[in-house]
C-alpha positions in Angstrom: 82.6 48.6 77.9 82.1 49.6 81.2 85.2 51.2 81.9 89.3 51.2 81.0 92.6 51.5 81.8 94.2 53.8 79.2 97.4 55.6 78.4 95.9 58.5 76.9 92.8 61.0 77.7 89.9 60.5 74.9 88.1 64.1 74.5 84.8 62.9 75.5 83.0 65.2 77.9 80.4 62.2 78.7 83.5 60.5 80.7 85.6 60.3 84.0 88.7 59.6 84.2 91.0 59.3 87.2 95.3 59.1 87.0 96.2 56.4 88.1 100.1 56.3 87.7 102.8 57.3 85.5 105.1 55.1 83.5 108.6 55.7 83.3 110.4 54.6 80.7 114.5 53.4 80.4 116.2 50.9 78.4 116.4 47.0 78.7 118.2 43.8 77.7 119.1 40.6 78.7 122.7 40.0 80.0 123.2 37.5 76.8 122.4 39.9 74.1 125.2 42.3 76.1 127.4 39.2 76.5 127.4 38.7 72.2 126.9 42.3 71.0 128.1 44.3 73.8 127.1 46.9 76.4 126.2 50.4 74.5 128.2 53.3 75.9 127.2 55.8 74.5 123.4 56.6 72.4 125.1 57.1 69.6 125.8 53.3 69.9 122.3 52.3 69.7 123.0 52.3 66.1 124.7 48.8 66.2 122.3 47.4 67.8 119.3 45.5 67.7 116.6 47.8 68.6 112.9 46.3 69.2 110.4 48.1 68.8 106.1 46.9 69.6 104.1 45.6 66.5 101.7 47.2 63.8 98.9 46.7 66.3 100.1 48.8 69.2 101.0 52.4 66.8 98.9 53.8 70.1 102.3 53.3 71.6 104.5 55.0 69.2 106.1 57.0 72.5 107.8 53.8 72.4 110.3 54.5 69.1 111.9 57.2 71.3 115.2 55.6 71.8 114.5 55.3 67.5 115.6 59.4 67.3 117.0 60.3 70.5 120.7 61.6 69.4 120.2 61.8 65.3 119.9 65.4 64.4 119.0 64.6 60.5 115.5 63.8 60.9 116.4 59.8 60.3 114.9 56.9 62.5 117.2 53.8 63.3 116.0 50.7 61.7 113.8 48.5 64.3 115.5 44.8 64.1 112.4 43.5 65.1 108.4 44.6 65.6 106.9 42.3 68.9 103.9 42.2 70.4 105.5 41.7 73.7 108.7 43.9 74.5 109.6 42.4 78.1 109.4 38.7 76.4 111.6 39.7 73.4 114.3 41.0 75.4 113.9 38.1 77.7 114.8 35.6 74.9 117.9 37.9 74.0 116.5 39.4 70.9 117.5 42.8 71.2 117.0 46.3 73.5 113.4 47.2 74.3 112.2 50.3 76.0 110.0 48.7 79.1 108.6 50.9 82.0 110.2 50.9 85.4 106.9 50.3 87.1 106.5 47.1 85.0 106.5 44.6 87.5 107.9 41.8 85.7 111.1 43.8 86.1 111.7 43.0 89.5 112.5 39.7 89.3 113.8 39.5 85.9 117.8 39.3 84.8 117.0 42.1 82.4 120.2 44.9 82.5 119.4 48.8 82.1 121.0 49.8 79.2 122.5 53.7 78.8 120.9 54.1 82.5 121.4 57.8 82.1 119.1 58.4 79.4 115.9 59.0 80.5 112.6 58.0 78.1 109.5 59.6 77.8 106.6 59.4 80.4 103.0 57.8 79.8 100.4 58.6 82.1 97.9 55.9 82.8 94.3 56.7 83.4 91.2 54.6 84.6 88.2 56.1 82.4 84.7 55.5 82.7 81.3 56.9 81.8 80.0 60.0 83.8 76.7 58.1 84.1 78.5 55.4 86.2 80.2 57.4 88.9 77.9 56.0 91.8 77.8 52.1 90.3 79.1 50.1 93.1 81.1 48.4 90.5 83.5 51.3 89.1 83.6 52.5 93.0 85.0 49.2 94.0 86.9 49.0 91.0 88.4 52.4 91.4 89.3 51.3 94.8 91.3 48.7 94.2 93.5 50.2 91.7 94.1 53.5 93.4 95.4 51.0 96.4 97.4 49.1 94.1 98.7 52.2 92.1 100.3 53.5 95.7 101.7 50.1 96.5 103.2 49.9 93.4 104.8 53.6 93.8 106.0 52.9 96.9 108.1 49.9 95.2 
């Protein structure tokens, strides 16, 4: 691999790596789930509710499950209703409320409601990393181009 686009900083002094954006993270669902099982108002609520949560394969993400603790004092995790690959599609198809990033750009044109707008989730930083070795290719350099351009356009909404 040639280079990535990662969420976290490996320790590796033989790469570079340039930030790129940061993700901030609210909750979602679809006006049908709210419709059938209600609006939370409070996070206390978010107990009686389906919470989804990403799949086995993605524990990378486990910054994910904060909405899991956030307001329980006794160490105790709500119960996912569901483990998904894809959050945004899951909450599309009225499943439950997913955590999804307000830069996500699926978002803008989706029906998806912010639930408990108020709360505020965690941040993920977002990194393009590559080897040391290839800091004059032509490739990264176009590469890194591009997606510092697209990380401002997508800042600037």
């Amino acid at each position: 691999i040639d280079a990535a686009i990662y969420s976290f900083m490996p320790d590796e002094p033989n790469l570079k790596h340039v930030h790129l954006f940061t993700c901030h993270f609210r909750l979602f669902a679809s006006q049908s789930y709210i419709d059938e099982f209600g609006m939370p108002q409070t996070v206390g609520d978010l107990d009686q509710h389906r919470l989804i949560i990403t799949g086995e394969s993605q524990r990378i993400f486990k910054i994910l499950e904060w909405y899991q603790i956030i307001g329980i004092d006794d160490g105790r995790m709500r119960e996912p209703f569901l483990r998904v690959n894809s959050l945004y599609y899951a909450a599309m198809k009225n499943l439950g409320i997913v955590p999804l990033a307000l830069e996500n750009p699926d978002l803008k044109n989706s029906q998806l409601v912010p639930i408990l707008p108020e709360l505020v989730g965690p941040e993920l930083d977002i990194y393009f990393i590559y080897p040391k070795h290839l800091e004059s290719s032509t490739r990264i350099k176009s590469l890194l181009t591009y997606l510092e351009k697209r990380a401002v356009k997508m800042r600037e909404g």
